[in-house]
C-alpha positions as CSV (number, residue, x, y, z in Angstrom):
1,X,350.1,115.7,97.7
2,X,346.3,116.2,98.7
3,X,344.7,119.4,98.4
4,X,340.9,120.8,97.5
5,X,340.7,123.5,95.0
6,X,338.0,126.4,96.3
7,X,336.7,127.4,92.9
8,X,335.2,130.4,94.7
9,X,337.6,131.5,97.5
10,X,336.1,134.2,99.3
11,X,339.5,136.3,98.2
12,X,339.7,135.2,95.0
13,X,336.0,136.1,94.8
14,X,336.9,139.8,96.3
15,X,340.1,140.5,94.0
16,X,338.5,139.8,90.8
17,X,336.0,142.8,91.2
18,X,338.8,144.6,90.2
19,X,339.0,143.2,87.3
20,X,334.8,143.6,86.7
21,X,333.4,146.7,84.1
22,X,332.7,149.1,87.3
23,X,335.7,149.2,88.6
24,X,337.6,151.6,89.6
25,X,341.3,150.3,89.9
26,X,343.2,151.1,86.1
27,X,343.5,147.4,85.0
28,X,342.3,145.1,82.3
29,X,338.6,144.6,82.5
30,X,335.9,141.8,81.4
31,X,333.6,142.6,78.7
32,X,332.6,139.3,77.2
33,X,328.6,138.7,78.5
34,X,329.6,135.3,80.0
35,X,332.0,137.2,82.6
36,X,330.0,139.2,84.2
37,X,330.5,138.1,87.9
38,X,333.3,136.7,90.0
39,X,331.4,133.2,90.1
40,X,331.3,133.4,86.4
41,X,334.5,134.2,85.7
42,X,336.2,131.5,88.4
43,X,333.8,128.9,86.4
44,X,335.5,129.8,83.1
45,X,338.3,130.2,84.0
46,X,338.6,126.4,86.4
47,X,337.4,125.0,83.2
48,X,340.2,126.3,80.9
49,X,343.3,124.4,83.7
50,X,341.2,122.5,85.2
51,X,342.7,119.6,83.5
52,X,346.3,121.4,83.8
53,X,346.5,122.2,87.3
54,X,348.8,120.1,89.7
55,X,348.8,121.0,93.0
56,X,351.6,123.7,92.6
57,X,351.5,127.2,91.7
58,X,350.8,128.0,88.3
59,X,350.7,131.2,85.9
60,X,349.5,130.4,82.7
61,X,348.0,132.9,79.5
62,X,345.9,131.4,77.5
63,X,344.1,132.1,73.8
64,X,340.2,131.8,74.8
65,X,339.5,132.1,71.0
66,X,337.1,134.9,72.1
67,X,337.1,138.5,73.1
68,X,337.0,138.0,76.8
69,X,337.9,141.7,77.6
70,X,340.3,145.1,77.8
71,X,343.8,144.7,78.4
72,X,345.1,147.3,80.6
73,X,348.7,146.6,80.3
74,X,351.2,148.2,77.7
75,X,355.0,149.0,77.3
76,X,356.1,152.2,78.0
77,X,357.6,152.4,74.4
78,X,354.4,151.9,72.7
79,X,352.6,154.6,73.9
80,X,352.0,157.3,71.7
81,X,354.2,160.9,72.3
82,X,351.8,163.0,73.9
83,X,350.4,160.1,76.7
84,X,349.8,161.6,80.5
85,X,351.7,159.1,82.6
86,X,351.9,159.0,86.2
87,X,352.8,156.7,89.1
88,X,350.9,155.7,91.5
89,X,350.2,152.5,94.1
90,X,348.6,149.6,92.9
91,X,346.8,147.7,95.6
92,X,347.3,147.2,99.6
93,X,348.1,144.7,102.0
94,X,348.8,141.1,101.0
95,X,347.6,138.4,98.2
96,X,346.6,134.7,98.6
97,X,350.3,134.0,98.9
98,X,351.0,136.4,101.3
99,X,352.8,139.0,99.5
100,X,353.1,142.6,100.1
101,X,350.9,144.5,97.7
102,X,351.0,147.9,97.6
103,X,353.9,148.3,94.8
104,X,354.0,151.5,92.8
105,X,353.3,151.5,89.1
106,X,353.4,153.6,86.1
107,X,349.6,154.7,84.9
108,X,348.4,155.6,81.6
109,X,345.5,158.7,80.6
110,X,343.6,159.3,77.8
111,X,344.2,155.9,75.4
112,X,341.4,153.1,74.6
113,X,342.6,149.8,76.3
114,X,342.1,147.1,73.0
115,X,340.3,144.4,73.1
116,X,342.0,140.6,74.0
117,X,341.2,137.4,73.3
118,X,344.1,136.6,76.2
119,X,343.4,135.3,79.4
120,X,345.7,135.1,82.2
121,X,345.1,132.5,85.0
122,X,347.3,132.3,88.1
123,X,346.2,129.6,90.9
124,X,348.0,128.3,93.8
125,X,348.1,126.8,97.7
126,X,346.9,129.4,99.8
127,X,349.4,131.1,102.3
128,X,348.3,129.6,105.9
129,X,347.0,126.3,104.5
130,X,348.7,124.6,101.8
131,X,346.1,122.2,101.0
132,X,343.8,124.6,100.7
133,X,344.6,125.7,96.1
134,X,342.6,128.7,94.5
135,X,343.0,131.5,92.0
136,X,345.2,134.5,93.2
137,X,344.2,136.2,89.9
138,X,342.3,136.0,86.8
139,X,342.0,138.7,84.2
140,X,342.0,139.4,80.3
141,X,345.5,140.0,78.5
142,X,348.8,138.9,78.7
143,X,350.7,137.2,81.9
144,X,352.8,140.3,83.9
145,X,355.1,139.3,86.4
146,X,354.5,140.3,90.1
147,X,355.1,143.8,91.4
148,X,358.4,142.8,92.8
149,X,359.5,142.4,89.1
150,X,360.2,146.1,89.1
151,X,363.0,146.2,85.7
152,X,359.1,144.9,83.8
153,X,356.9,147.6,86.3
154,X,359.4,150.3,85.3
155,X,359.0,149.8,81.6
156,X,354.9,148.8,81.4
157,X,352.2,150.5,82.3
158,X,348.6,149.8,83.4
159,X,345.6,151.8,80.7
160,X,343.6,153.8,83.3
């Protein structure tokens, strides 16, 4: 199979802002001073699978060995008594795959997200043109499964 990986696909490029410190979407964030910008952060993170990848959809969490940010996402069960939650949407329209977004979540007030060494990595064809491979998604903490997964969305929430 031949395909070209677009290290910087203009909506891989656009998604991971949410992911960046001045964000405003509850979700993990990047802290580490080597993430600092999309371009950054698809450089990193192209040379952590970059000998891994093979032309097929992949989701993979990896140990960086290095705070690379805030995870956002925590079970239900472990969040202390007196925690606001509340549901709300989590994103619109469709990803690189061409997904529905859009999917509503549980959201967590008034806790510290910890620090992670975890990186999570998901890359792909793009919907439209299959030779065509980026990153849908890059961000610090553990793998989550889509928001179709909804028995894992109804127990986990996303740090706000």
């Amino acid at each position: 199979m031949t395909y070209k990986f677009e290290i910087y696909h203009h909506s891989f490029l656009e998604h991971v802002k949410s992911h960046l410190a001045n964000s405003k979407k509850a979700g993990s964030i990047f802290t580490n001073p080597k993430l600092q910008t999309p371009r950054q952060i698809a450089d990193y993170a192209w040379e952590k699978i970059k000998n891994r990848y093979a032309g097929r959809r992949m989701g993979i969490e990896i140990d960086c060995g290095e705070v690379v940010g805030l995870e956002a996402l925590v079970p239900i069960s472990e969040l202390p008594s007196k925690t606001k939650t509340k549901r709300e949407i989590r994103g619109r329209g469709k990803d690189l795959t061409g997904r529905a977004k859009g999917y509503t979540v549980w959201i967590a007030y008034g806790i510290k997200k910890p620090e992670t060494t975890k990186l999570t990595i998901i890359a792909g064809p793009v919907k439209g043109n299959e030779n065509i491979h980026a990153f849908e998604s890059v961000y610090p903490g553990r793998w989550a499964p889509d928001f179709t997964n909804s028995k894992f969305w109804n127990t986990h929430a996303f740090i706000r």
